[in-house]
N, CA, C and O atoms as CSV, one atom per row, in Angstrom:
chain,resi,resn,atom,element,x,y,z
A,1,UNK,N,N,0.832,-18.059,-29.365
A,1,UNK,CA,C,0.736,-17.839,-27.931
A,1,UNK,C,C,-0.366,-16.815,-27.658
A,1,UNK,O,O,-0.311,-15.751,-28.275
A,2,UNK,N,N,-1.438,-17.049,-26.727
A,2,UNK,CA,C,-2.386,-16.344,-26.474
A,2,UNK,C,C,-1.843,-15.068,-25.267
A,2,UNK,O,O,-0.861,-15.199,-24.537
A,3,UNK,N,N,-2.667,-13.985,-25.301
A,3,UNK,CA,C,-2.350,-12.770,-24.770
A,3,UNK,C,C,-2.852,-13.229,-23.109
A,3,UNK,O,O,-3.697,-13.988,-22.634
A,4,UNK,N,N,-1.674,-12.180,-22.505
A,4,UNK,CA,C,-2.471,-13.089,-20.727
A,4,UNK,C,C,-3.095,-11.759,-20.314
A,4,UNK,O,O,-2.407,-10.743,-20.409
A,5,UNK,N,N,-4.541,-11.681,-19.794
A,5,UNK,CA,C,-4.888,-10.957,-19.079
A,5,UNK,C,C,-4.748,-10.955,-18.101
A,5,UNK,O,O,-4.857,-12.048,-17.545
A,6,UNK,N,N,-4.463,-9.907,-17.369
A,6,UNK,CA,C,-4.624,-9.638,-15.851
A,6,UNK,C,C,-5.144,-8.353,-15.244
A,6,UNK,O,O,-5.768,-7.515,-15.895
A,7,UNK,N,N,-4.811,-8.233,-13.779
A,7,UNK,CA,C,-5.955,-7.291,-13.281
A,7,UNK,C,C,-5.489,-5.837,-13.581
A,7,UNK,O,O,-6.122,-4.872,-13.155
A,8,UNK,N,N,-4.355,-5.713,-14.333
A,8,UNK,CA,C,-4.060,-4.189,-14.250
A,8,UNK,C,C,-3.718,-4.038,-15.632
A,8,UNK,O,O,-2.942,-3.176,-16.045
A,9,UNK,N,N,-4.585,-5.289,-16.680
A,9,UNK,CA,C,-4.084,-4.940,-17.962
A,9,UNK,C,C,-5.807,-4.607,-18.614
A,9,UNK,O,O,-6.125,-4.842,-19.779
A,10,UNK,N,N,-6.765,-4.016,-17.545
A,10,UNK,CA,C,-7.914,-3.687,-17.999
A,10,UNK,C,C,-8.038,-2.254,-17.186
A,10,UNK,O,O,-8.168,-2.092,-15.972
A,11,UNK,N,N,-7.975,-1.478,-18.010
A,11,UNK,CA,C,-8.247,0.024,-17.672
A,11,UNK,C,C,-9.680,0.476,-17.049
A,11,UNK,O,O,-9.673,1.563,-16.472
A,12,UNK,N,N,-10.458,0.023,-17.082
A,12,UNK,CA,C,-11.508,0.030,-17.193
A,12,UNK,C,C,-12.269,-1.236,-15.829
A,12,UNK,O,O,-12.731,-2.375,-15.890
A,13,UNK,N,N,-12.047,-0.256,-14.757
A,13,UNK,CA,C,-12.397,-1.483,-13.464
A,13,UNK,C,C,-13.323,-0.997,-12.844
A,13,UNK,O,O,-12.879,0.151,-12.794
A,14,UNK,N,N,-14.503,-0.932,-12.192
A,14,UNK,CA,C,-15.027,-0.304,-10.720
A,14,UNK,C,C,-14.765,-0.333,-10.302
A,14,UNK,O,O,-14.020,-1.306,-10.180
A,15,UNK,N,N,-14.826,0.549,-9.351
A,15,UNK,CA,C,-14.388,1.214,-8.277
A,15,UNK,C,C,-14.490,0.058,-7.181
A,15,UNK,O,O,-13.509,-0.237,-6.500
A,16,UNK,N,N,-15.770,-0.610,-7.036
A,16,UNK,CA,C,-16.082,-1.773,-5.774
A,16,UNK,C,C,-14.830,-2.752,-6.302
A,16,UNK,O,O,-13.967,-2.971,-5.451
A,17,UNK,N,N,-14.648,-3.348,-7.583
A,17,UNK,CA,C,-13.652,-4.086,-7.849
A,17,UNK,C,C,-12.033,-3.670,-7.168
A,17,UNK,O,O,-11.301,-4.175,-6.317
A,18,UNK,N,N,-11.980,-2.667,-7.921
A,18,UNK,CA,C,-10.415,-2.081,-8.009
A,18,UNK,C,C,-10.087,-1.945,-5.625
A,18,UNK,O,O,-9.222,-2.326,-4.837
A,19,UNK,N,N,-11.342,-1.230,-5.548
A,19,UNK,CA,C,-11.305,-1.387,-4.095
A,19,UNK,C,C,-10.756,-2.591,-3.200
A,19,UNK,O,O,-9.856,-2.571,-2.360
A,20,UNK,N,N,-11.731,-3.859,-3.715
A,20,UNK,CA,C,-11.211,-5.494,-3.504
A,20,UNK,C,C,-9.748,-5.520,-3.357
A,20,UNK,O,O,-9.074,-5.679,-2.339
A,21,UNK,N,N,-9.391,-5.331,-4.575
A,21,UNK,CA,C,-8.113,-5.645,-5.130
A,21,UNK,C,C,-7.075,-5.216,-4.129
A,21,UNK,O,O,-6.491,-5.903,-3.291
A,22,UNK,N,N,-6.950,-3.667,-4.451
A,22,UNK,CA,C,-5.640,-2.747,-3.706
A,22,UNK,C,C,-6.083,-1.987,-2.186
A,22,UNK,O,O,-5.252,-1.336,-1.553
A,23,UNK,N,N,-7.398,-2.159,-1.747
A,23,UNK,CA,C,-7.893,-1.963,-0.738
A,23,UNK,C,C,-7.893,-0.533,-0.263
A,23,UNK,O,O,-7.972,-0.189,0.916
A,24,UNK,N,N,-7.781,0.376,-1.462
A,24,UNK,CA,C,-8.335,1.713,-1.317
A,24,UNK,C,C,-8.905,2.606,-2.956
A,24,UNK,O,O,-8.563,2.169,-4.055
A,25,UNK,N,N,-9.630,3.635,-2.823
A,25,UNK,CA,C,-10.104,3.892,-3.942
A,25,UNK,C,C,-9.283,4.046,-5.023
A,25,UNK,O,O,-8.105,3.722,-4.870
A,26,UNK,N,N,-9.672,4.504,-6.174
A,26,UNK,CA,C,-8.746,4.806,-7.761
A,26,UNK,C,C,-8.038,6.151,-7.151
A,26,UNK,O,O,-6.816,6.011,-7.101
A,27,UNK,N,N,-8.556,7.568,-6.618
A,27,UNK,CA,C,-8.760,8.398,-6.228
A,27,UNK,C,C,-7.200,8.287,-5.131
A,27,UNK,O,O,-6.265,9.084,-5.060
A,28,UNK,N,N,-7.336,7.486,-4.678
A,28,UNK,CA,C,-6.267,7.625,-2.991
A,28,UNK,C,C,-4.984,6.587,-3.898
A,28,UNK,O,O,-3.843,6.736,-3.460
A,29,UNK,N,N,-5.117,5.757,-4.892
A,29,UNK,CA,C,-4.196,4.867,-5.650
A,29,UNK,C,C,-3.786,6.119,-6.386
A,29,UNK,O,O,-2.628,6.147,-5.969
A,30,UNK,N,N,-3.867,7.086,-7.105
A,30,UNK,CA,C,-3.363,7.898,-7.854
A,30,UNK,C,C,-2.563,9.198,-6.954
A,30,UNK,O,O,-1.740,9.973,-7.442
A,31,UNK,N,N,-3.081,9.195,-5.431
A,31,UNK,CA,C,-2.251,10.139,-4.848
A,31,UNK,C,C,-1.642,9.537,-4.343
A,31,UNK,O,O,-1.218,10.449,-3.634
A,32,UNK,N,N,-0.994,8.499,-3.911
A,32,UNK,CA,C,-0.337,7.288,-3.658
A,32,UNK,C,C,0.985,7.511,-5.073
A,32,UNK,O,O,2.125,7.974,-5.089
A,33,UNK,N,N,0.350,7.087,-5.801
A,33,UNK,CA,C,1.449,7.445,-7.196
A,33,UNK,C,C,2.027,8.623,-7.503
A,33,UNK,O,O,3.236,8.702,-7.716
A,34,UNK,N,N,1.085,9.819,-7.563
A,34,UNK,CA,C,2.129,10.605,-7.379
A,34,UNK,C,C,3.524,11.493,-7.282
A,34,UNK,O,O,4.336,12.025,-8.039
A,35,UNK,N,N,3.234,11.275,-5.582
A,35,UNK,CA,C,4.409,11.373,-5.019
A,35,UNK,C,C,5.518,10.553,-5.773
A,35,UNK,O,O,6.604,11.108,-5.942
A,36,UNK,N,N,5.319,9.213,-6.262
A,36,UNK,CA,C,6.204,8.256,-6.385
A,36,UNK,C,C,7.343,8.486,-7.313
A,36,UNK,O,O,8.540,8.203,-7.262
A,37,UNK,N,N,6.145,9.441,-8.677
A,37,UNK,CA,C,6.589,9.265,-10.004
A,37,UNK,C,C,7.685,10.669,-9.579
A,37,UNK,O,O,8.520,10.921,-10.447
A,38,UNK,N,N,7.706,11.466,-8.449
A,38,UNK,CA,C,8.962,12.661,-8.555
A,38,UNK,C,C,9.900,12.109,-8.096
A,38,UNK,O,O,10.847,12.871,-7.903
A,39,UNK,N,N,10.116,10.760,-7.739
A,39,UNK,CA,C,11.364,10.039,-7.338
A,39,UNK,C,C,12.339,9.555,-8.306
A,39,UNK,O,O,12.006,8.819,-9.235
A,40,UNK,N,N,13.675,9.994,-8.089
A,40,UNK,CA,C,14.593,9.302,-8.857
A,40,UNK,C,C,15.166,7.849,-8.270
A,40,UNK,O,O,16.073,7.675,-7.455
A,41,UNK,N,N,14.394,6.931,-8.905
A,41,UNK,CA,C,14.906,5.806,-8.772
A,41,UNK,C,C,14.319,5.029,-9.652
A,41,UNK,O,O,13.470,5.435,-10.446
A,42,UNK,N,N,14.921,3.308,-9.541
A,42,UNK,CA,C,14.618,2.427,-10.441
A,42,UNK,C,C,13.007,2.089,-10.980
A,42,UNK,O,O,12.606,1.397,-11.916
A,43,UNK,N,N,12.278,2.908,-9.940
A,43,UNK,CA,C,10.660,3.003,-10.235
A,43,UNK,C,C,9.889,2.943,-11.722
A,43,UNK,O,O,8.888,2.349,-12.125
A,44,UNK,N,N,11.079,4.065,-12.478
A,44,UNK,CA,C,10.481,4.769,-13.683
A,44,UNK,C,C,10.747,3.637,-15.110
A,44,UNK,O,O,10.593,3.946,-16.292
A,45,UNK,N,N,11.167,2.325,-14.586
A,45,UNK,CA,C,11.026,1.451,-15.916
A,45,UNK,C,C,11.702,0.043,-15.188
A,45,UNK,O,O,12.400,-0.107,-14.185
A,46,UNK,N,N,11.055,-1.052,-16.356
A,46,UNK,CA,C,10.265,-0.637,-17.836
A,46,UNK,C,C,8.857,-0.587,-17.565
A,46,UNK,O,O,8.130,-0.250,-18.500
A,47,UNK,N,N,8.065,-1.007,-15.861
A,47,UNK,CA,C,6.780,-0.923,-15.344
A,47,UNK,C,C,6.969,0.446,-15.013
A,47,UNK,O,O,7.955,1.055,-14.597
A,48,UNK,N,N,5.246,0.969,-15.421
A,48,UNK,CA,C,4.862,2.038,-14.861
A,48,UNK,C,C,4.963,2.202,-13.761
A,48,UNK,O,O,5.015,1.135,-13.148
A,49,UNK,N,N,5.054,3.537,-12.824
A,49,UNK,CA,C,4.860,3.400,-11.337
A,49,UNK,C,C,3.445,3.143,-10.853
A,49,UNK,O,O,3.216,2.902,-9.667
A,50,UNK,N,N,2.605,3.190,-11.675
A,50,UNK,CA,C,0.926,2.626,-11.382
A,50,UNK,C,C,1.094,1.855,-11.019
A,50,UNK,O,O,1.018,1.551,-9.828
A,51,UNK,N,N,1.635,0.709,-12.615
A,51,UNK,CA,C,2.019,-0.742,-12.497
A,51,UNK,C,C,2.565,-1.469,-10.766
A,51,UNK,O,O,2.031,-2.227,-9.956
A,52,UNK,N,N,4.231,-0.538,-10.852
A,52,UNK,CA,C,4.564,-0.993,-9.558
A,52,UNK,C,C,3.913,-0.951,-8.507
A,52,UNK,O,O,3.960,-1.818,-7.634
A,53,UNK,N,N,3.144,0.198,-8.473
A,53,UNK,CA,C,2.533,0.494,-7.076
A,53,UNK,C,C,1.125,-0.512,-6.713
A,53,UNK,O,O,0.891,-0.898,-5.568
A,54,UNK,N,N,0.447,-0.774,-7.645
A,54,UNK,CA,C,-0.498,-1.670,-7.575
A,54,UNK,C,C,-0.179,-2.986,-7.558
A,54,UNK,O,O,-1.034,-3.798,-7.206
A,55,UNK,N,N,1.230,-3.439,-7.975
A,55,UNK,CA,C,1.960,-4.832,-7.650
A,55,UNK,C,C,1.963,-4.751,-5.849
A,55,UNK,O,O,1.496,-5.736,-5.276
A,56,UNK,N,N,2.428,-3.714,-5.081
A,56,UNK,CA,C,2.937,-3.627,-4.263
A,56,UNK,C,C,1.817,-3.203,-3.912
A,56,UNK,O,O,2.077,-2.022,-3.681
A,57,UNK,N,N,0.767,-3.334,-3.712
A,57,UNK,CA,C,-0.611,-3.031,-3.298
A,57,UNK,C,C,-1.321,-4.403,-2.865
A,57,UNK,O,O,-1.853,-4.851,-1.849
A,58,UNK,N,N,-1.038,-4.849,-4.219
A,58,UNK,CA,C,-1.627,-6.415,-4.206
A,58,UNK,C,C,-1.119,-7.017,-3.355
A,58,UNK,O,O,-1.959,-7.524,-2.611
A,59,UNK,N,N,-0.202,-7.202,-3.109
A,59,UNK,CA,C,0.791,-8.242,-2.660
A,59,UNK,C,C,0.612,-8.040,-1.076
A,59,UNK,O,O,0.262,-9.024,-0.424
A,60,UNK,N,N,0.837,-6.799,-0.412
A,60,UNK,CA,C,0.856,-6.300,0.704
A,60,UNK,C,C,-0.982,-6.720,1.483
A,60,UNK,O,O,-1.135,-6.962,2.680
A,61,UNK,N,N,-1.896,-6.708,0.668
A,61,UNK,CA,C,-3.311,-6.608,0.723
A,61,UNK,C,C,-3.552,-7.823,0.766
A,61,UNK,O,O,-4.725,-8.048,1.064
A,62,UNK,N,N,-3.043,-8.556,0.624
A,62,UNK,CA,C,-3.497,-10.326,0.270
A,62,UNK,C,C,-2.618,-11.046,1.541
A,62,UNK,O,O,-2.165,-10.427,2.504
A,63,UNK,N,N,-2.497,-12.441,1.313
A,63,UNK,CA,C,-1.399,-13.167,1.965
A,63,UNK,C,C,-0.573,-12.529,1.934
A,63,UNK,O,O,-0.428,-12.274,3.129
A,64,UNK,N,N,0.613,-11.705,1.118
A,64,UNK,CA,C,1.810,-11.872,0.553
A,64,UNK,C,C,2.573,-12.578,0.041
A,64,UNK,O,O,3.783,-12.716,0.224
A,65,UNK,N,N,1.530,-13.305,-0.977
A,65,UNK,CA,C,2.168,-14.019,-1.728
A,65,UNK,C,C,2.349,-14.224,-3.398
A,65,UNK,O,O,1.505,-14.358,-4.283
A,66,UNK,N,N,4.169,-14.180,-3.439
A,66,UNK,CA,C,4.593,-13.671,-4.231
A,66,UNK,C,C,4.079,-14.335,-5.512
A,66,UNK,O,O,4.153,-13.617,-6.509
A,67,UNK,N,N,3.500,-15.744,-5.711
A,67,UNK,CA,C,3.169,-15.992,-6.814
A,67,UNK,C,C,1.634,-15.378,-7.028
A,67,UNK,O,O,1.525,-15.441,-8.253
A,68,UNK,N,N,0.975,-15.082,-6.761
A,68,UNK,CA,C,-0.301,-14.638,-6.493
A,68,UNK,C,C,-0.212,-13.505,-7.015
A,68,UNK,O,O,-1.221,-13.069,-7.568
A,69,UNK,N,N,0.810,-12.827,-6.999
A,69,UNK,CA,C,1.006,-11.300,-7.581
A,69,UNK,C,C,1.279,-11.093,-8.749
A,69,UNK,O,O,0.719,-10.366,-9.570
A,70,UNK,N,N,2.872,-12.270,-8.909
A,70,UNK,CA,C,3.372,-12.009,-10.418
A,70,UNK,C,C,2.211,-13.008,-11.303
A,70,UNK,O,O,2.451,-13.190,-12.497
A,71,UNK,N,N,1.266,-13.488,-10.842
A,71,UNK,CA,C,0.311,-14.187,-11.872
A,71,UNK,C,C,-0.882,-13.134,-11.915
A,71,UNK,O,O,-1.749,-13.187,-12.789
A,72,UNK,N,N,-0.867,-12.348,-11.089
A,72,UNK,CA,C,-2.276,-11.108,-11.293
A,72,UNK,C,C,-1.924,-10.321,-12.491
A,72,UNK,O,O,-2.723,-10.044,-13.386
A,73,UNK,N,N,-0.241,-9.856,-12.443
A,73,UNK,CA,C,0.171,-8.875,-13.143
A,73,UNK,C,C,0.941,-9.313,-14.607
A,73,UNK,O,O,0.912,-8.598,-15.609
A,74,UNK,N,N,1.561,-10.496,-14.535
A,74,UNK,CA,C,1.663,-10.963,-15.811
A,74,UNK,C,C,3.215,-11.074,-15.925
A,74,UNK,O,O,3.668,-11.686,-16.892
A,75,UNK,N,N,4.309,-10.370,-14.745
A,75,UNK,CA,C,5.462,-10.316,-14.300
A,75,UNK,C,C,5.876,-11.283,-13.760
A,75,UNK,O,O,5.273,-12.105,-13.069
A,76,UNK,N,N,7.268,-11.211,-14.144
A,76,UNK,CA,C,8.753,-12.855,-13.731
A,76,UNK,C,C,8.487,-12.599,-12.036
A,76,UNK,O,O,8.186,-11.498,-11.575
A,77,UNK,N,N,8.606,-13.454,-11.475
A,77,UNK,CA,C,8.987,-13.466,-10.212
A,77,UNK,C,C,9.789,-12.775,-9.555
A,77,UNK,O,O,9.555,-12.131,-8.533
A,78,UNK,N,N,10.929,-12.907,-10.219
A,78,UNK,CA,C,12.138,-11.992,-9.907
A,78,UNK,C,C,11.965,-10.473,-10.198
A,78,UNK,O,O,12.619,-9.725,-9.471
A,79,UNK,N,N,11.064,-9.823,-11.297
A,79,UNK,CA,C,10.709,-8.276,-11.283
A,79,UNK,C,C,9.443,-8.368,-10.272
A,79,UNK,O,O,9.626,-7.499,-9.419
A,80,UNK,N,N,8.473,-8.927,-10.068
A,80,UNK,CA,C,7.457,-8.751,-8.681
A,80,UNK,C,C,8.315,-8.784,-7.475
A,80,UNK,O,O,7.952,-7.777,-6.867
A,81,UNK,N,N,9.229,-9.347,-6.784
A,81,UNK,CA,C,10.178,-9.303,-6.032
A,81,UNK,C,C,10.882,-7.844,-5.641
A,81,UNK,O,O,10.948,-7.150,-4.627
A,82,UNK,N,N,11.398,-7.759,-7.090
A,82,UNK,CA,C,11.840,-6.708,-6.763
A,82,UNK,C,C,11.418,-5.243,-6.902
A,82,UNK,O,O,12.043,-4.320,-6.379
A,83,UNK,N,N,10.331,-5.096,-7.630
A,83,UNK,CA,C,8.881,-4.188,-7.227
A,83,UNK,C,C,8.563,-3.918,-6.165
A,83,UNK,O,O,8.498,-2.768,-5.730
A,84,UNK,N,N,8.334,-4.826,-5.618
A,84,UNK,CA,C,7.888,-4.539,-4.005
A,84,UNK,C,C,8.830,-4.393,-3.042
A,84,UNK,O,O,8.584,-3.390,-2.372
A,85,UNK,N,N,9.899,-5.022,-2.653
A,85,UNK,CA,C,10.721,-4.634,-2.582
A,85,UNK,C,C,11.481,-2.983,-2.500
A,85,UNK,O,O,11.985,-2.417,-1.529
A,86,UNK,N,N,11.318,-2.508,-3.957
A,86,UNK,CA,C,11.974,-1.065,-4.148
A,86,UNK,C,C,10.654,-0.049,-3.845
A,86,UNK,O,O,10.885,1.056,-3.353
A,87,UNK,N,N,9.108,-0.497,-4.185
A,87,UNK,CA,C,8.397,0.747,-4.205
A,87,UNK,C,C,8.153,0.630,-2.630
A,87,UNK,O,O,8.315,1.759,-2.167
A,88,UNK,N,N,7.785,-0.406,-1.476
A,88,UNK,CA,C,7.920,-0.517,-0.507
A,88,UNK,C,C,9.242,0.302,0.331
A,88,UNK,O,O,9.036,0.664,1.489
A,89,UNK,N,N,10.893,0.625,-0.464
A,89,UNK,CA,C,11.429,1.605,0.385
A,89,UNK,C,C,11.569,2.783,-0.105
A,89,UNK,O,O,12.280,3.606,0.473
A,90,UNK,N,N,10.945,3.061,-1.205
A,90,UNK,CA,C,10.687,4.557,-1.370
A,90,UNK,C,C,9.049,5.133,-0.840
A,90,UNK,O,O,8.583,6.270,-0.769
A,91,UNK,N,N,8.597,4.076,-0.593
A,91,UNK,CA,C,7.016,4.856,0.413
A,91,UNK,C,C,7.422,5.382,1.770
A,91,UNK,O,O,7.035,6.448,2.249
A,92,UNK,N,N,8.707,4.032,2.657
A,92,UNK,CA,C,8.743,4.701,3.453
A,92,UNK,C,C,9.834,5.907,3.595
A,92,UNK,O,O,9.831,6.952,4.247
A,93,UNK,N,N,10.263,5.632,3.185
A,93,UNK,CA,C,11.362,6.852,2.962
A,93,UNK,C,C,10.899,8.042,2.628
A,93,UNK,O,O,11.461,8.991,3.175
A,94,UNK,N,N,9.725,8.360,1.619
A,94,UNK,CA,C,9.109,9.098,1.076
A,94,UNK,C,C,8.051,9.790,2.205
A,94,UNK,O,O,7.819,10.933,2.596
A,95,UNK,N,N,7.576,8.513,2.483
A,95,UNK,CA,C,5.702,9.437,2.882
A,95,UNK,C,C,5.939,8.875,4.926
A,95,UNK,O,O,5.076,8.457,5.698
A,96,UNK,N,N,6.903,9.035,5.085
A,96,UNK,CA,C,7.061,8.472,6.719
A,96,UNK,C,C,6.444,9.506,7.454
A,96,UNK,O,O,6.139,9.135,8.587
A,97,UNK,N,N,6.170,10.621,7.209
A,97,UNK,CA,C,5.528,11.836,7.605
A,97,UNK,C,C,4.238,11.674,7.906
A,97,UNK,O,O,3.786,11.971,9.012
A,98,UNK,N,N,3.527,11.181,6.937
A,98,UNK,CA,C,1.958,10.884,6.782
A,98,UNK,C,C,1.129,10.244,8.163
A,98,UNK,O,O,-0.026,10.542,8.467
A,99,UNK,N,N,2.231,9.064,9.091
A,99,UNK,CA,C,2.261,8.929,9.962
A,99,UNK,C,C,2.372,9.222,11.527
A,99,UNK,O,O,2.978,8.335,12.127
A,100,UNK,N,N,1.943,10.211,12.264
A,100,UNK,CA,C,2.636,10.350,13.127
A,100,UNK,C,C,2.094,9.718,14.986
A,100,UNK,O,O,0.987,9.226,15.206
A,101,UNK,N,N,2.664,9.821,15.552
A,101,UNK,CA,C,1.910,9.260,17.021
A,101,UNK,C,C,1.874,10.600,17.569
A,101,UNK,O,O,2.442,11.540,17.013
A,102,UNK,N,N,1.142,10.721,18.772
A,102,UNK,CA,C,1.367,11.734,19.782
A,102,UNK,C,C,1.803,11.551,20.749
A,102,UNK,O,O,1.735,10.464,21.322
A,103,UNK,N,N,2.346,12.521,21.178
A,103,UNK,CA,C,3.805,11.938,21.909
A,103,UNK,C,C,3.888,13.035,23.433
A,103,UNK,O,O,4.731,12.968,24.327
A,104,UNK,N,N,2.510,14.170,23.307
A,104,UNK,CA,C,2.525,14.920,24.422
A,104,UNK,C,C,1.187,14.425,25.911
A,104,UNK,O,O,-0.031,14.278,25.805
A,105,UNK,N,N,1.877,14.320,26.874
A,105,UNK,CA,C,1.312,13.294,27.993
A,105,UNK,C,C,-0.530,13.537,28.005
A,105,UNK,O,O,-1.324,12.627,28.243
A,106,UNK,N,N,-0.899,14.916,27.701
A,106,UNK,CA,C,-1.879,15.031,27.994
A,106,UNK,C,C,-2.850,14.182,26.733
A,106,UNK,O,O,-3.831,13.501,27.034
A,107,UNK,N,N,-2.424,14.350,25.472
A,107,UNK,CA,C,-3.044,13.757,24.330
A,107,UNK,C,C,-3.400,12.781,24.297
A,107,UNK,O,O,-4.510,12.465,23.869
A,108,UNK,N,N,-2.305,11.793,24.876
A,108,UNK,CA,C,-2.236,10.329,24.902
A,108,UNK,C,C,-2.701,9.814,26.123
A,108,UNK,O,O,-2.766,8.599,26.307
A,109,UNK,N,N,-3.105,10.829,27.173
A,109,UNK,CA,C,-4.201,10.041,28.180
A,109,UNK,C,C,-5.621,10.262,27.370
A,109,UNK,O,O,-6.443,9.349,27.297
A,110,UNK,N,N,-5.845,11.599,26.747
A,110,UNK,CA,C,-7.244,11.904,26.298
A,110,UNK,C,C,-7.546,10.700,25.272
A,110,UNK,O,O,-8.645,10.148,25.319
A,111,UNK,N,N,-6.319,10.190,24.108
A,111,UNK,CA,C,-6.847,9.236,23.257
A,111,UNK,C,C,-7.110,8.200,23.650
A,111,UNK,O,O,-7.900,7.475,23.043
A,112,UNK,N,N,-6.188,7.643,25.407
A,112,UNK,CA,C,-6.436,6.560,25.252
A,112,UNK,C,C,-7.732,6.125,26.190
A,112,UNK,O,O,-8.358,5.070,26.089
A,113,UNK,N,N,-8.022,7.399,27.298
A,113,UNK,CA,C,-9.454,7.591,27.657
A,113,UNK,C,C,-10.679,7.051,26.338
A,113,UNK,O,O,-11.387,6.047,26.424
A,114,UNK,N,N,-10.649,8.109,25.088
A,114,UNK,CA,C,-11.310,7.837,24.391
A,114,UNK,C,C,-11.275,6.698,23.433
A,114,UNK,O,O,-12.235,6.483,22.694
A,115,UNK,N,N,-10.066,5.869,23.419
A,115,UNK,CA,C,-10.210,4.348,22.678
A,115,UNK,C,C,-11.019,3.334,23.740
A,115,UNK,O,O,-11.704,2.414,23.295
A,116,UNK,N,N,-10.876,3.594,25.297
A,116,UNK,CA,C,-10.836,2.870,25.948
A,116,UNK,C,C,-12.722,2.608,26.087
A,116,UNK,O,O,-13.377,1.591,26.319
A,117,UNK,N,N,-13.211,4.353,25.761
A,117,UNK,CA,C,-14.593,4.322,26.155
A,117,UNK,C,C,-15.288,3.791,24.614
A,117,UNK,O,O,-16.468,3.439,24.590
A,118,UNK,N,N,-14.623,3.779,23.629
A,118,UNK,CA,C,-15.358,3.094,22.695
A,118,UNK,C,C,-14.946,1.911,22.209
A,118,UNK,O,O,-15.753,1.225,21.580
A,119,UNK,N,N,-13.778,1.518,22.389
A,119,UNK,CA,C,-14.150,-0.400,21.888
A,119,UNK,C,C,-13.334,-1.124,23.641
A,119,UNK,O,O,-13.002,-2.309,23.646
A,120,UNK,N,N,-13.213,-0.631,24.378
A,120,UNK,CA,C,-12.782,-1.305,25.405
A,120,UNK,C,C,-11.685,-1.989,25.731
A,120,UNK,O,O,-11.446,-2.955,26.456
A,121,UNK,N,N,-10.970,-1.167,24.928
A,121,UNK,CA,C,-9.429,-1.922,25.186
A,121,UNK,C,C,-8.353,-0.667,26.014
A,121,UNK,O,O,-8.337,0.471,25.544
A,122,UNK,N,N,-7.523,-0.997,27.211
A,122,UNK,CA,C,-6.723,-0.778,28.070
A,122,UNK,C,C,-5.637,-0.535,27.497
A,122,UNK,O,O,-5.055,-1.335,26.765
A,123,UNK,N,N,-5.030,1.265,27.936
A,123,UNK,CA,C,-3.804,1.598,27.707
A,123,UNK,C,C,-3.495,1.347,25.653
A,123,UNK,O,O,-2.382,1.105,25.187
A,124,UNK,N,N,-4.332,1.443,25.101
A,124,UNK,CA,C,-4.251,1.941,23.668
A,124,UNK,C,C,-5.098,3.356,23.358
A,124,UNK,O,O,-6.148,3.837,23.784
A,125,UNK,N,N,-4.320,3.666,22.618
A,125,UNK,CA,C,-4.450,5.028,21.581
A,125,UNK,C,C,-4.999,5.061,20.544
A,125,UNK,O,O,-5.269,6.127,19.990
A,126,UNK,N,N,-5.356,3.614,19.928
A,126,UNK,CA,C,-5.367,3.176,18.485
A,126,UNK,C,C,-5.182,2.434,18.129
A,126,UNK,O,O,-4.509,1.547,18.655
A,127,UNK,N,N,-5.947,2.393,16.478
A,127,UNK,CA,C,-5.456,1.007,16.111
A,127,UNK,C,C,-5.434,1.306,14.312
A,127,UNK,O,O,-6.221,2.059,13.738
A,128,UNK,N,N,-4.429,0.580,13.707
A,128,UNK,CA,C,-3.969,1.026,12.443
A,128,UNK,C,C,-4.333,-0.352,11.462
A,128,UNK,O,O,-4.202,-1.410,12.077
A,129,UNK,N,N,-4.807,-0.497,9.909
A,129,UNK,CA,C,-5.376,-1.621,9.453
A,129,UNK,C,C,-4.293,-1.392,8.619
A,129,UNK,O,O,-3.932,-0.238,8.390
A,130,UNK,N,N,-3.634,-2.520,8.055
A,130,UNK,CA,C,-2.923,-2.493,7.079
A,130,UNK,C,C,-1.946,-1.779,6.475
A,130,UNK,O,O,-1.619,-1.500,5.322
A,131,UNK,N,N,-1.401,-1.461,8.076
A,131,UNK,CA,C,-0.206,0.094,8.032
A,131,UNK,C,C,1.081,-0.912,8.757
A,131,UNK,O,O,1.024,-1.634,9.752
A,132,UNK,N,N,1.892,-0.712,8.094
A,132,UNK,CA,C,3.289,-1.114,8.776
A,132,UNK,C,C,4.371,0.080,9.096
A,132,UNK,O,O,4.932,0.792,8.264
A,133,UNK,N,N,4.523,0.111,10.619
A,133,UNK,CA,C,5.463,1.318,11.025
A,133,UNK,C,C,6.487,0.950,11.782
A,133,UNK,O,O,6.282,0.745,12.978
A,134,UNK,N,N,7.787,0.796,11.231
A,134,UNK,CA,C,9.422,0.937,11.506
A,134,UNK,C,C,9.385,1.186,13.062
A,134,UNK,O,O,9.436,2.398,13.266
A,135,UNK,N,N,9.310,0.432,14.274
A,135,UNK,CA,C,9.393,0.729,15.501
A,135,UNK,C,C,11.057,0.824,15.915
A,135,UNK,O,O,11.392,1.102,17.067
């Protein structure tokens, strides 16, 4: 049986690549991890939390689709599942902070003055790429 490569079984990526992939630098993927690895939970095996976190990178960054992932990474369906899954509720649980809106009247006329005078859109504050927030 031949060995399966995949994208997180080569140490050795650029930066423009690895960027593609998980859609932020090596640099912001390692403070991303982190935090992760002081968590007590099912995170810490038998995948690294790199591992997990870049499953759950991939997956989130693409379609979302689940075979697409466990064939990048070399993982059963059922552990990509549940990878994403578990590192997805310890981010938010974890880093929900990182997020916040403004919420005082004067701020949120000034931001939305200033969204409004640079891309022209009405009664927004903002706009977030590839962020999912618990309304």
């Amino acid at each position: 049986m031949s060995e399966v490569h995949n994208i997180f079984s080569t140490l050795r990526v650029v930066d423009e690549e690895w960027i593609e992939n998980f859609q932020m630098s090596m640099k912001s993927f390692q403070a991303l991890c982190d935090p992760l690895k002081k968590q007590t939970t099912h995170l810490r095996s038998p995948l690294s939390v790199e591992k997990q976190v870049a499953m759950f990178l991939h997956y989130i960054s693409g379609e979302g689709r689940l075979r697409k992932t466990t064939n990048a990474f070399g993982t059963a369906k059922s552990t990509t599942s549940k990878v994403i899954q578990q590192v997805g509720t310890v981010i938010s649980r974890t880093m929900s902070d990182l997020i916040t809106l403004q919420t005082a009247e004067v701020e949120v006329k000034e931001l939305r003055a200033r969204f409004k005078e640079a891309h022209g859109f009405l009664q927004c504050i903002g706009a977030i790429d590839r962020t999912h927030i618990n309304i």
